[in-house]
CHARMM internal coordinates of N, CA and C (Angstrom, degrees):
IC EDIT
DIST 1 N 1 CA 1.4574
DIST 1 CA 1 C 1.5265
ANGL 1 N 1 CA 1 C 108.21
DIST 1 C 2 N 1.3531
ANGL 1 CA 1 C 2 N 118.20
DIHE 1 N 1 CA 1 C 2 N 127.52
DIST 2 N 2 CA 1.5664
ANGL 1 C 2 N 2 CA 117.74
DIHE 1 CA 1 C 2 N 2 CA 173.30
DIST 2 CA 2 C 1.1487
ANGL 2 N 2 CA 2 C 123.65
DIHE 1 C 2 N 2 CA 2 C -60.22
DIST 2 C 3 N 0.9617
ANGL 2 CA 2 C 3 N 160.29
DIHE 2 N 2 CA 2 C 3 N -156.62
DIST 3 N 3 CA 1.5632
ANGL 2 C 3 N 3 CA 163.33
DIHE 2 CA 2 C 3 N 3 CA -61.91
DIST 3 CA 3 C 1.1572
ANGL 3 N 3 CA 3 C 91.54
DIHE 2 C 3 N 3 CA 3 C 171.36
DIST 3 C 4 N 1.8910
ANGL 3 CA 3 C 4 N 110.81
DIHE 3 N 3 CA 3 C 4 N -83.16
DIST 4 N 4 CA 1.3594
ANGL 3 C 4 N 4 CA 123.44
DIHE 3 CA 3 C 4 N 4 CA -140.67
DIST 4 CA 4 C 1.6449
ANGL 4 N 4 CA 4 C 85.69
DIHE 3 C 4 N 4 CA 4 C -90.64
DIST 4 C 5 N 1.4781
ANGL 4 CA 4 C 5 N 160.74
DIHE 4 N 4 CA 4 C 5 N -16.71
DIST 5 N 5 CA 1.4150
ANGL 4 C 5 N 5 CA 163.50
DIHE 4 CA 4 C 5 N 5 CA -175.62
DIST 5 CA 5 C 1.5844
ANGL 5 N 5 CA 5 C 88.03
DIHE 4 C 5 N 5 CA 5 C -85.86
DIST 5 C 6 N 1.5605
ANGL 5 CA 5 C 6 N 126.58
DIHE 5 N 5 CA 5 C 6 N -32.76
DIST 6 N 6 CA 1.2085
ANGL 5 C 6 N 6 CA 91.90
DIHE 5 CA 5 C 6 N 6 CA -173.30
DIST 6 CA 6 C 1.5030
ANGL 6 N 6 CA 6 C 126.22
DIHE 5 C 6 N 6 CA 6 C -106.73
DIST 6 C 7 N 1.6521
ANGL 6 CA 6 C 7 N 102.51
DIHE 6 N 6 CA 6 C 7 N 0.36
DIST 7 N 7 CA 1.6273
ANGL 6 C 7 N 7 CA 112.60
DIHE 6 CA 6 C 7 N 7 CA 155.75
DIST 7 CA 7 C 1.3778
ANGL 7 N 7 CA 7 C 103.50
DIHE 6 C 7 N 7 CA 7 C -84.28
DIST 7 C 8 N 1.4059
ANGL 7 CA 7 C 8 N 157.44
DIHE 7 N 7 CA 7 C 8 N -37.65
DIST 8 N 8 CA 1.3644
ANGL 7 C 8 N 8 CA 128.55
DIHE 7 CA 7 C 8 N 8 CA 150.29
DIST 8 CA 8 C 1.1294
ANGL 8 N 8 CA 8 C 139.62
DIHE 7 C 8 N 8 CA 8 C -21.88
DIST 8 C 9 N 1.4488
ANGL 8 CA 8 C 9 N 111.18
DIHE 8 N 8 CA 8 C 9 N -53.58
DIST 9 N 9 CA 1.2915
ANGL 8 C 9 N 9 CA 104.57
DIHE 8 CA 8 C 9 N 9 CA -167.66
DIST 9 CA 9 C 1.7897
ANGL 9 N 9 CA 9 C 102.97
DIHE 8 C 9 N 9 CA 9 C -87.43
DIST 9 C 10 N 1.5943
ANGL 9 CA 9 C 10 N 130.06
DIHE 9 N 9 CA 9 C 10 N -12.07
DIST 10 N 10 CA 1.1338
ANGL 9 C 10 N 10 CA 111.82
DIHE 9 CA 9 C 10 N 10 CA 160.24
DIST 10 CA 10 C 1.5300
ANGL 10 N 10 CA 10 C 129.74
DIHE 9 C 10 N 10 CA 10 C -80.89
DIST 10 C 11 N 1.5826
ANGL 10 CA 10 C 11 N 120.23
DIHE 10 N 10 CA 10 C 11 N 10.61
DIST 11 N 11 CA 1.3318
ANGL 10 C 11 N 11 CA 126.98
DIHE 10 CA 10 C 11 N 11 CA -171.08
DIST 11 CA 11 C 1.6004
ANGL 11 N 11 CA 11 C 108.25
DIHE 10 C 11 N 11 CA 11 C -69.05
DIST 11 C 12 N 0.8750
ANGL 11 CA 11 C 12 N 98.72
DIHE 11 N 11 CA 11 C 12 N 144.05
DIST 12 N 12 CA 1.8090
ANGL 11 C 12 N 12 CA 85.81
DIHE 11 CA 11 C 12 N 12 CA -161.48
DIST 12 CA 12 C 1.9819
ANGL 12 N 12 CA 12 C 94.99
DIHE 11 C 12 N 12 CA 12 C -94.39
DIST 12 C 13 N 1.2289
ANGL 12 CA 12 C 13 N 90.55
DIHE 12 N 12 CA 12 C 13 N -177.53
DIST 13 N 13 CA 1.8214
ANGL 12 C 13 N 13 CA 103.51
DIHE 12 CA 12 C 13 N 13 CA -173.55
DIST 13 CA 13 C 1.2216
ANGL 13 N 13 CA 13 C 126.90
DIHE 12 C 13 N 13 CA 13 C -107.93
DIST 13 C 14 N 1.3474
ANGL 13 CA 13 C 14 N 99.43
DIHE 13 N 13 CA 13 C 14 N 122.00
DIST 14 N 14 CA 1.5331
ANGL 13 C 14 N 14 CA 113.12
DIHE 13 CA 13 C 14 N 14 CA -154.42
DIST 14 CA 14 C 1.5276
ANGL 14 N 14 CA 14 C 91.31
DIHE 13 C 14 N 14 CA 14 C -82.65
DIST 14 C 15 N 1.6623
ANGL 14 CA 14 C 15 N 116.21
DIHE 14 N 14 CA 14 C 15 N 139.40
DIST 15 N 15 CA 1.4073
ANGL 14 C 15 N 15 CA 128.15
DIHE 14 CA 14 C 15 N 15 CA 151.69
DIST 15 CA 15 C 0.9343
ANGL 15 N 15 CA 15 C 137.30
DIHE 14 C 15 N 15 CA 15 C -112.50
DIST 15 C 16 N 1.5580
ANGL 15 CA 15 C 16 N 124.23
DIHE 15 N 15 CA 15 C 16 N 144.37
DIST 16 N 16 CA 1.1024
ANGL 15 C 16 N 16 CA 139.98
DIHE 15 CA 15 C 16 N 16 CA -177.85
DIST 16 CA 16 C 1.9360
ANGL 16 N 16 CA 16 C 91.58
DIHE 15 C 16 N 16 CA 16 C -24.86
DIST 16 C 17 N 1.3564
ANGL 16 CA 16 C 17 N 110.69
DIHE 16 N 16 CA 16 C 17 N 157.35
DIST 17 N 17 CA 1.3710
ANGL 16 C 17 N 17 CA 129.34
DIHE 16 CA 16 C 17 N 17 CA 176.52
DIST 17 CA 17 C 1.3732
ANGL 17 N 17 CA 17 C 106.76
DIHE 16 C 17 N 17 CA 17 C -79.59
DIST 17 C 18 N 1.5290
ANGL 17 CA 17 C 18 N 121.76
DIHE 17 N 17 CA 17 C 18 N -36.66
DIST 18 N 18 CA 1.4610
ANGL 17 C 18 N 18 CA 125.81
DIHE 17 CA 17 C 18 N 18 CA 170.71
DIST 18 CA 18 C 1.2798
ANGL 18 N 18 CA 18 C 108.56
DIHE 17 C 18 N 18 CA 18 C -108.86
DIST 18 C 19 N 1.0310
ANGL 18 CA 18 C 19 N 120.49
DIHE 18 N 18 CA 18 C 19 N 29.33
DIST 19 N 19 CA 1.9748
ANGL 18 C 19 N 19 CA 105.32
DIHE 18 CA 18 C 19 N 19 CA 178.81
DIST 19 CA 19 C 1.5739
ANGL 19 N 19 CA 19 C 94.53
DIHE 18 C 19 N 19 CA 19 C -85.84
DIST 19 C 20 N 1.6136
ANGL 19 CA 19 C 20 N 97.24
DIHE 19 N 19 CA 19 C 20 N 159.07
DIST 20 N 20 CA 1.4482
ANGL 19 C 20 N 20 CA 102.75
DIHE 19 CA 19 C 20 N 20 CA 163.07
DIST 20 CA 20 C 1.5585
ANGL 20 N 20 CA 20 C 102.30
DIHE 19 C 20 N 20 CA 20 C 176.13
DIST 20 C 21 N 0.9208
ANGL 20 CA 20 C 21 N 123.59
DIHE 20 N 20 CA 20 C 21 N 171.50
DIST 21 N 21 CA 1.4116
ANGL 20 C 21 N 21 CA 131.07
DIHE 20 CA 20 C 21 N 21 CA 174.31
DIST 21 CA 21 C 1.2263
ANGL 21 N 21 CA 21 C 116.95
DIHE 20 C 21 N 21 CA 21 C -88.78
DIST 21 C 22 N 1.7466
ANGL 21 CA 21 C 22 N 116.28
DIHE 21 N 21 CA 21 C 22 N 131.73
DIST 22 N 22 CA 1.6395
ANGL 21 C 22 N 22 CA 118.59
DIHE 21 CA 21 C 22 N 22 CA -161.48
DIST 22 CA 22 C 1.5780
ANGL 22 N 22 CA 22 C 90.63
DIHE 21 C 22 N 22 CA 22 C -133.85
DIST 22 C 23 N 1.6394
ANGL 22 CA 22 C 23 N 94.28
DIHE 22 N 22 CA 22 C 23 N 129.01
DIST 23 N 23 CA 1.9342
ANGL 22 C 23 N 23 CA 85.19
DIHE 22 CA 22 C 23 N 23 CA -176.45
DIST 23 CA 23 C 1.4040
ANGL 23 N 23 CA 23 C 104.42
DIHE 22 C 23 N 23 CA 23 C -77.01
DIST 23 C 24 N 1.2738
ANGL 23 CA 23 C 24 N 138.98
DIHE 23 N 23 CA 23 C 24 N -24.51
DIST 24 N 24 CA 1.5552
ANGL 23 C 24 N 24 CA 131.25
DIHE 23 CA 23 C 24 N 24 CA -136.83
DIST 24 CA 24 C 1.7569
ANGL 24 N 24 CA 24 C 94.71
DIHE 23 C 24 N 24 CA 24 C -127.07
DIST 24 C 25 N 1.3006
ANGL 24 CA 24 C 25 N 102.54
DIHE 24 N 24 CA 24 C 25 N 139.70
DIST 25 N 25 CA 1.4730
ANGL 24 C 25 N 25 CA 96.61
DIHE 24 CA 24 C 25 N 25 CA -179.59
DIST 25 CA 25 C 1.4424
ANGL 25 N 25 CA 25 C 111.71
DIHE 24 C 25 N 25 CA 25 C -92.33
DIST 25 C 26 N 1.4811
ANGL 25 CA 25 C 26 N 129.66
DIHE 25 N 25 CA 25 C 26 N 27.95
DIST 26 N 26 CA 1.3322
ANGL 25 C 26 N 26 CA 132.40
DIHE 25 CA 25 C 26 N 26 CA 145.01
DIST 26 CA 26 C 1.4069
ANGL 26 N 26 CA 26 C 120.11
DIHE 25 C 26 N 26 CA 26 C -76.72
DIST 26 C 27 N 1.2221
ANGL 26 CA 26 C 27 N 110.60
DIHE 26 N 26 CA 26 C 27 N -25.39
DIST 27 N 27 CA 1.7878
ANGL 26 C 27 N 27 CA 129.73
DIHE 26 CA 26 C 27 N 27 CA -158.99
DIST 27 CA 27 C 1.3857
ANGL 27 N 27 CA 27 C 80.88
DIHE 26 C 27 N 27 CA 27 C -89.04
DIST 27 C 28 N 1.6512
ANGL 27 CA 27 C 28 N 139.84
DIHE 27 N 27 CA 27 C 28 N -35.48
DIST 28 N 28 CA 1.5397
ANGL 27 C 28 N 28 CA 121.52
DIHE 27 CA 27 C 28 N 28 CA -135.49
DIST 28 CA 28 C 2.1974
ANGL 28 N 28 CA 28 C 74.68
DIHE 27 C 28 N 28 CA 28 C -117.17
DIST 28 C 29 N 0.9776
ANGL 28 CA 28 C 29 N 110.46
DIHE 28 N 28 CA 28 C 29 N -16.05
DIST 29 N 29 CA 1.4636
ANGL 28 C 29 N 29 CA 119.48
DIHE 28 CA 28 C 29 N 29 CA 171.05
DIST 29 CA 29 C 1.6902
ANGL 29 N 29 CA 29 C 101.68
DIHE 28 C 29 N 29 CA 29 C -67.54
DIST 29 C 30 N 0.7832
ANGL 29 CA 29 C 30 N 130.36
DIHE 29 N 29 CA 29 C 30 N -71.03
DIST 30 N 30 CA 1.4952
ANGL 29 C 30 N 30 CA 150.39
DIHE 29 CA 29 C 30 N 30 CA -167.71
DIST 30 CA 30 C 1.1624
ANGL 30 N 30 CA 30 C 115.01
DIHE 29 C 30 N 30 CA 30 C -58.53
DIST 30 C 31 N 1.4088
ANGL 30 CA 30 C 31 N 111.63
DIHE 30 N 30 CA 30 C 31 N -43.35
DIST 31 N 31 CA 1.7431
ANGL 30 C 31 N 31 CA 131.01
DIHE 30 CA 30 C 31 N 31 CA 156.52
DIST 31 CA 31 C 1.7490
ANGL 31 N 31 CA 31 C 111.96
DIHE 30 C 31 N 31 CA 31 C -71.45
DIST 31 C 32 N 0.4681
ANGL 31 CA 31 C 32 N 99.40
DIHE 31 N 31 CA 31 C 32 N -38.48
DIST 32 N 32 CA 1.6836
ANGL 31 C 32 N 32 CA 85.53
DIHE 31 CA 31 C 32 N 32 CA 166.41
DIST 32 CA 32 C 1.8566
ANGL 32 N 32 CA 32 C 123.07
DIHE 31 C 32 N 32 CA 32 C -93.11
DIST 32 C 33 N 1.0590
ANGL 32 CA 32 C 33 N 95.41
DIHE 32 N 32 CA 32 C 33 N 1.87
DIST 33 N 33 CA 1.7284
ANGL 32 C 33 N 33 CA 103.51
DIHE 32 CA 32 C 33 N 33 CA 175.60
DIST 33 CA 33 C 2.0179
ANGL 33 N 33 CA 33 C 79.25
DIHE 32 C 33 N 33 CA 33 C -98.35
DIST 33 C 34 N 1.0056
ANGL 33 CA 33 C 34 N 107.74
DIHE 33 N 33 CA 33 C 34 N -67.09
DIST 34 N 34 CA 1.9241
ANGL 33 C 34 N 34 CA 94.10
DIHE 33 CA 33 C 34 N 34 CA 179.42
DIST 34 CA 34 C 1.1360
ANGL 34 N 34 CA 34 C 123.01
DIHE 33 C 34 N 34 CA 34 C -47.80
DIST 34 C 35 N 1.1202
ANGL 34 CA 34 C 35 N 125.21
DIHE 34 N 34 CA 34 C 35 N -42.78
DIST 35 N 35 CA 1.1897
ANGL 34 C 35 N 35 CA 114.52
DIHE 34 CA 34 C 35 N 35 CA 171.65
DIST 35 CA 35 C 2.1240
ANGL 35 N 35 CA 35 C 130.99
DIHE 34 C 35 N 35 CA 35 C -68.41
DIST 35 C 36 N 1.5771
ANGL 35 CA 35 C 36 N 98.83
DIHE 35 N 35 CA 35 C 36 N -41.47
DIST 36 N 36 CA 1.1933
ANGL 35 C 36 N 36 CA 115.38
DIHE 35 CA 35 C 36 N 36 CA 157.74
DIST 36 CA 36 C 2.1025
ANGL 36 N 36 CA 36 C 114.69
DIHE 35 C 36 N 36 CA 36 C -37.02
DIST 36 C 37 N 1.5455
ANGL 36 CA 36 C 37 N 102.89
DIHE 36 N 36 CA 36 C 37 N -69.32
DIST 37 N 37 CA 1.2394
ANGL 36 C 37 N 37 CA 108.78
DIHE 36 CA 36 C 37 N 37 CA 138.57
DIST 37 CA 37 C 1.4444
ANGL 37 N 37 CA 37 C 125.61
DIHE 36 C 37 N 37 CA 37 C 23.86
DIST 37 C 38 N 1.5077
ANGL 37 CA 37 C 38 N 104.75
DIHE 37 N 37 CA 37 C 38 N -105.46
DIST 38 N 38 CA 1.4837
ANGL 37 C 38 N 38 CA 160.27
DIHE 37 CA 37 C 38 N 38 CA -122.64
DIST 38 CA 38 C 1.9520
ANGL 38 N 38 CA 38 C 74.56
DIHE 37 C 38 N 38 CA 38 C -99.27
DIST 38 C 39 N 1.1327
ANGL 38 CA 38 C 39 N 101.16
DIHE 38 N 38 CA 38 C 39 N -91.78
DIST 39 N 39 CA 1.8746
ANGL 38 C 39 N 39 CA 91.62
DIHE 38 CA 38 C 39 N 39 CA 176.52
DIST 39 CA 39 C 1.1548
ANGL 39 N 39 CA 39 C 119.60
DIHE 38 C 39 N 39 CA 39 C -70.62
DIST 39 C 40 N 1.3149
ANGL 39 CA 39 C 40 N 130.87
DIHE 39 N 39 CA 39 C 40 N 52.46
DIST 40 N 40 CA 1.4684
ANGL 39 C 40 N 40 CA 161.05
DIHE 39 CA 39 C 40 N 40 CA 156.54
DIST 40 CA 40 C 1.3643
ANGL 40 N 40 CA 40 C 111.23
DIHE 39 C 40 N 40 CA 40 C -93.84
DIST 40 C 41 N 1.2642
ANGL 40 CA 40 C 41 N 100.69
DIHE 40 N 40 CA 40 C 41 N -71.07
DIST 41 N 41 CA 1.5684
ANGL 40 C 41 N 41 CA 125.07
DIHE 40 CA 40 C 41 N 41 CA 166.09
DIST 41 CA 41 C 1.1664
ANGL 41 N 41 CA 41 C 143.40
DIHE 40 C 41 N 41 CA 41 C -53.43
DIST 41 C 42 N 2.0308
ANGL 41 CA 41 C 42 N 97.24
DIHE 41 N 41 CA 41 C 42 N -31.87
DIST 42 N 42 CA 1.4841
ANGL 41 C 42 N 42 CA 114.39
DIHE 41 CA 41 C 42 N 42 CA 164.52
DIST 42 CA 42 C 1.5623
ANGL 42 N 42 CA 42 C 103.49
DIHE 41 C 42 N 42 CA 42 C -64.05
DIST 42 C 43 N 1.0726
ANGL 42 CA 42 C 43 N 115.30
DIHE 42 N 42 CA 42 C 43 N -63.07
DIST 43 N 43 CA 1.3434
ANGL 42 C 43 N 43 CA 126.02
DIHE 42 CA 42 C 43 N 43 CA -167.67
DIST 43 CA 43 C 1.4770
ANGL 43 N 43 CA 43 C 108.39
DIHE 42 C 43 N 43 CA 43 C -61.58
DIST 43 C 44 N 1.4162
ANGL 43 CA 43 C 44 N 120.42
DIHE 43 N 43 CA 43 C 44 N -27.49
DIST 44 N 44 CA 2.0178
ANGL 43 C 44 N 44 CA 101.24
DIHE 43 CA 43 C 44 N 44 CA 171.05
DIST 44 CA 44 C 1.1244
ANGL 44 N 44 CA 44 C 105.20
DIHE 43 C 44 N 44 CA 44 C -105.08
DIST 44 C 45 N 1.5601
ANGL 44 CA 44 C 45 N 125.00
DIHE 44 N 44 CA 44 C 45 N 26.56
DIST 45 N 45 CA 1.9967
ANGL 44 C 45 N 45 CA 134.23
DIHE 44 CA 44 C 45 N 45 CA 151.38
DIST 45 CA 45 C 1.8640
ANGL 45 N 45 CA 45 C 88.04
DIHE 44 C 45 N 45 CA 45 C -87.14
DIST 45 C 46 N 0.7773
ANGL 45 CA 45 C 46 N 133.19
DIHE 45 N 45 CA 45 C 46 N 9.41
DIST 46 N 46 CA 1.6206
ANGL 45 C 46 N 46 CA 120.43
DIHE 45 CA 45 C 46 N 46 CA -162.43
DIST 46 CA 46 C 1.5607
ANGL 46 N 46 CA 46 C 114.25
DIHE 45 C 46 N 46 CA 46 C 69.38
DIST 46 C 47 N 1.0299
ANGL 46 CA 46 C 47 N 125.02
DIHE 46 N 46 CA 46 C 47 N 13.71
DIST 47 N 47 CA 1.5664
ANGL 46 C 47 N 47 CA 125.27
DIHE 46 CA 46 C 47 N 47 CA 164.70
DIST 47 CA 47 C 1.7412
ANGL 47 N 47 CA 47 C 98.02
DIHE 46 C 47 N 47 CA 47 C 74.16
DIST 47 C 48 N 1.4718
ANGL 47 CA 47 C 48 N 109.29
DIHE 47 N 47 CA 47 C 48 N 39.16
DIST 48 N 48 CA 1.9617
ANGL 47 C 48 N 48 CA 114.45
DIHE 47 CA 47 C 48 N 48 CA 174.86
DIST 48 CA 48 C 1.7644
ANGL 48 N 48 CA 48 C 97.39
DIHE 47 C 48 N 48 CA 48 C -82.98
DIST 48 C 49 N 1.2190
ANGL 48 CA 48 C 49 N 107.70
DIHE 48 N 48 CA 48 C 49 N 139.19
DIST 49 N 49 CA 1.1123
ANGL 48 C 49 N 49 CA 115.15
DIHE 48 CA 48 C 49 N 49 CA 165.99
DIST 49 CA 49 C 1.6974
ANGL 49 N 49 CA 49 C 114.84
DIHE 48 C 49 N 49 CA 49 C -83.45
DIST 49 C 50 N 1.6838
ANGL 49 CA 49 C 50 N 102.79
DIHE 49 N 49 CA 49 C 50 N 172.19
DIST 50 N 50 CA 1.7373
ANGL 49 C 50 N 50 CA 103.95
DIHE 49 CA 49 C 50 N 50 CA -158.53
DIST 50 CA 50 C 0.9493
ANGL 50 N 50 CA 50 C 125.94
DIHE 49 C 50 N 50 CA 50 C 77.44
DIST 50 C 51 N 0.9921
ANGL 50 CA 50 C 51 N 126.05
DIHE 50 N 50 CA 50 C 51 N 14.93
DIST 51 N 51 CA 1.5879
ANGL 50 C 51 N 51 CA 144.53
DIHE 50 CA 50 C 51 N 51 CA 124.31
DIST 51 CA 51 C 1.4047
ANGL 51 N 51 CA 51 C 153.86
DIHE 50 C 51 N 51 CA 51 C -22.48
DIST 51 C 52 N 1.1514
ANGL 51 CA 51 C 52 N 91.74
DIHE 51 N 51 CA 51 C 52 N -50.63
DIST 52 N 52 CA 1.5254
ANGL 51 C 52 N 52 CA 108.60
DIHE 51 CA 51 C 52 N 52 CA -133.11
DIST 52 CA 52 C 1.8896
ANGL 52 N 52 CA 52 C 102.65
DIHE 51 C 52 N 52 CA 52 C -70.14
DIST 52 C 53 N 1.1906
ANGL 52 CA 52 C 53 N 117.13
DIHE 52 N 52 CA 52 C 53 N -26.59
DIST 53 N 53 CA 1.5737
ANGL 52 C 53 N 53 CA 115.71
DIHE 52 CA 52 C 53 N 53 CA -176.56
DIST 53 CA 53 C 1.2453
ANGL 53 N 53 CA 53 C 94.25
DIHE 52 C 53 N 53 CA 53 C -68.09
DIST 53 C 54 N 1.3330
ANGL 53 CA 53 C 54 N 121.51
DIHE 53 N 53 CA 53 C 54 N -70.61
DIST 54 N 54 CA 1.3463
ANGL 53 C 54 N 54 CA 149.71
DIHE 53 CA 53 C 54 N 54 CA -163.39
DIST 54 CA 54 C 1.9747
ANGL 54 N 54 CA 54 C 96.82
DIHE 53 C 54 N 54 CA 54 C -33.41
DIST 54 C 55 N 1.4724
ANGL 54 CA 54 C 55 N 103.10
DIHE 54 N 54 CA 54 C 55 N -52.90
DIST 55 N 55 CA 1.9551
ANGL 54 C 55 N 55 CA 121.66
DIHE 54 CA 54 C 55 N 55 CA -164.03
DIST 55 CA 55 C 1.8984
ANGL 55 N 55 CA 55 C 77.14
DIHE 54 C 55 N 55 CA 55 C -80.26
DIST 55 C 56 N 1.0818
ANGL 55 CA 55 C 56 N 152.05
DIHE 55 N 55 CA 55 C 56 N -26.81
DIST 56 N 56 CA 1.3775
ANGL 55 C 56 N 56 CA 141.72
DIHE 55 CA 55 C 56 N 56 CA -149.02
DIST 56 CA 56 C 1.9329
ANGL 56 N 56 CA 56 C 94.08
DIHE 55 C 56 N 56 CA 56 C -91.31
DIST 56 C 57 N 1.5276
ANGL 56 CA 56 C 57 N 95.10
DIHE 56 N 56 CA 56 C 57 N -60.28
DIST 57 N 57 CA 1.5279
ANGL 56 C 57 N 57 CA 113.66
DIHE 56 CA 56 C 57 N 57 CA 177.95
DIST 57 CA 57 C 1.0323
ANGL 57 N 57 CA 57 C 106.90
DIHE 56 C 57 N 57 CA 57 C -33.27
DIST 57 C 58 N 1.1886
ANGL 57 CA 57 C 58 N 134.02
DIHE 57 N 57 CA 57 C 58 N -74.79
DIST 58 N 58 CA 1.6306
ANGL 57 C 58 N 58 CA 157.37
DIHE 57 CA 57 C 58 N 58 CA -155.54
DIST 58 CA 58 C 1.4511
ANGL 58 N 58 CA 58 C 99.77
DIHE 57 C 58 N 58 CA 58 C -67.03
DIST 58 C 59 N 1.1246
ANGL 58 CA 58 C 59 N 136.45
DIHE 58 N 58 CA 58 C 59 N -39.97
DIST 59 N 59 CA 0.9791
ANGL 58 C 59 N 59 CA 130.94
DIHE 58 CA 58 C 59 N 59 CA -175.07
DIST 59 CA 59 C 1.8515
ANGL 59 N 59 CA 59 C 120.76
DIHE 58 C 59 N 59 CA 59 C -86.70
DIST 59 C 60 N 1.7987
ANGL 59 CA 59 C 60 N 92.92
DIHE 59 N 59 CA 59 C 60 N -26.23
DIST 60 N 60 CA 1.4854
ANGL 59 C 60 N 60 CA 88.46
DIHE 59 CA 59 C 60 N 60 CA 171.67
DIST 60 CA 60 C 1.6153
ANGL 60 N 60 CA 60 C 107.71
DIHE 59 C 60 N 60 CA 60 C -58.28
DIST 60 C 61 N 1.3690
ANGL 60 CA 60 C 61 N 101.28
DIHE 60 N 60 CA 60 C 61 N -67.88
DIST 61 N 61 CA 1.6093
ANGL 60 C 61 N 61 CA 124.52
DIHE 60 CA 60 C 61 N 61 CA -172.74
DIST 61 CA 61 C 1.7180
ANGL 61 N 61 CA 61 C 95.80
DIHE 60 C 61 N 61 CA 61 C -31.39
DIST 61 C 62 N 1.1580
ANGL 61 CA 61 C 62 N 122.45
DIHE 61 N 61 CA 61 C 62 N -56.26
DIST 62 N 62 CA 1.8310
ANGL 61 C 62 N 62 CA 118.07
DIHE 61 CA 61 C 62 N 62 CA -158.49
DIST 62 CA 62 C 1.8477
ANGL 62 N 62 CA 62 C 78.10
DIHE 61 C 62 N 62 CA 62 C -68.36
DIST 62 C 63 N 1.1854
ANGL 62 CA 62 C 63 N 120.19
DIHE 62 N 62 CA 62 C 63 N -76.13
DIST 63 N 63 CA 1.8079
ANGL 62 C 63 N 63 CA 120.15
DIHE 62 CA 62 C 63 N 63 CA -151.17
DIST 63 CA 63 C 1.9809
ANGL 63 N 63 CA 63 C 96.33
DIHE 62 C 63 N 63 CA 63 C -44.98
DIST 63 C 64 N 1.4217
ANGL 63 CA 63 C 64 N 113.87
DIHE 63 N 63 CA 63 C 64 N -44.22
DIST 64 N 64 CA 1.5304
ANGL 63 C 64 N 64 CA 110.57
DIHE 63 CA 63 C 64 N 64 CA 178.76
DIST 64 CA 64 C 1.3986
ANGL 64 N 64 CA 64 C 118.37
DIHE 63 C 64 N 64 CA 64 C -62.18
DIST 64 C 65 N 1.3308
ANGL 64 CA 64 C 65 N 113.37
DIHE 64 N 64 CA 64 C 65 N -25.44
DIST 65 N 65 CA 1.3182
ANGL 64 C 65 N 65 CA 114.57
DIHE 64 CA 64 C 65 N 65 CA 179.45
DIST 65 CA 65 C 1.7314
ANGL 65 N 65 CA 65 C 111.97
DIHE 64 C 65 N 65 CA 65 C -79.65
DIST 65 C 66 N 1.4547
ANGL 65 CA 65 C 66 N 110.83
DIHE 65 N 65 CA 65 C 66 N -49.06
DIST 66 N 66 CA 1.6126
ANGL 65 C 66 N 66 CA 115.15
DIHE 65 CA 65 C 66 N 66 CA 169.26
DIST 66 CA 66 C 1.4402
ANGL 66 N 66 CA 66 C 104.33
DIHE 65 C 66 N 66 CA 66 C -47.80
DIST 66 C 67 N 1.5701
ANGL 66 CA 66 C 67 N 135.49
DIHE 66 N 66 CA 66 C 67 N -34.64
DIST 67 N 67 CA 1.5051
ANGL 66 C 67 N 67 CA 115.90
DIHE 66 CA 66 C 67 N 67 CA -150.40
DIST 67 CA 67 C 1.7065
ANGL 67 N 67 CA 67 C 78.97
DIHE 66 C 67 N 67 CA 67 C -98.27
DIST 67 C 68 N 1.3782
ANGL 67 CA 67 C 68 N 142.50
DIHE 67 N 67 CA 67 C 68 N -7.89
DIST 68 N 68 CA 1.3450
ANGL 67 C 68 N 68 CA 121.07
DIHE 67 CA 67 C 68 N 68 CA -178.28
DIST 68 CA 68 C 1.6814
ANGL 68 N 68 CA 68 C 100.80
DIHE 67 C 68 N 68 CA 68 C -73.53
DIST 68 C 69 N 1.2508
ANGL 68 CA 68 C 69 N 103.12
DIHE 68 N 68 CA 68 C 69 N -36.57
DIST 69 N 69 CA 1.9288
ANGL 68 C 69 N 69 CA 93.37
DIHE 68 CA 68 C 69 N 69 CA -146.95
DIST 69 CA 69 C 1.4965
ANGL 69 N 69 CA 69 C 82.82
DIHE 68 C 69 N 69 CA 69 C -75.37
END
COOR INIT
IC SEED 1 N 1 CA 1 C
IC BUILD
């Protein structure tokens, strides 16, 4: 095995910034209304990157606030 095939294949795997495992399919409901959200927000900032916590935040808080009232 060469060199450069064999630092590839140990490069490890990058994840999504929000991925994660959600046991309940309300949680994976709720997460995709945030996230939906979240590039809602990107896109009426003009879709600028450096964002992305900031567009994530905002979107929990608005979807948590709709499921209180």
């Amino acid at each position: 095995m060469s060199k450069a095939t064999e630092r590839k294949a140990q490069q490890p795997v990058v994840r999504h910034l929000f991925s994660r495992t959600v046991a309940s399919t309300a949680n994976e409901s709720a997460r995709d209304e945030i996230e939906r959200r979240a590039y809602q927000i990107y896109l009426a900032r003009g879709a600028t990157d450096g964002h992305a916590l900031e567009d994530w935040v905002q979107a929990e808080r608005e979807i948590r606030e709709i499921a209180v009232h």
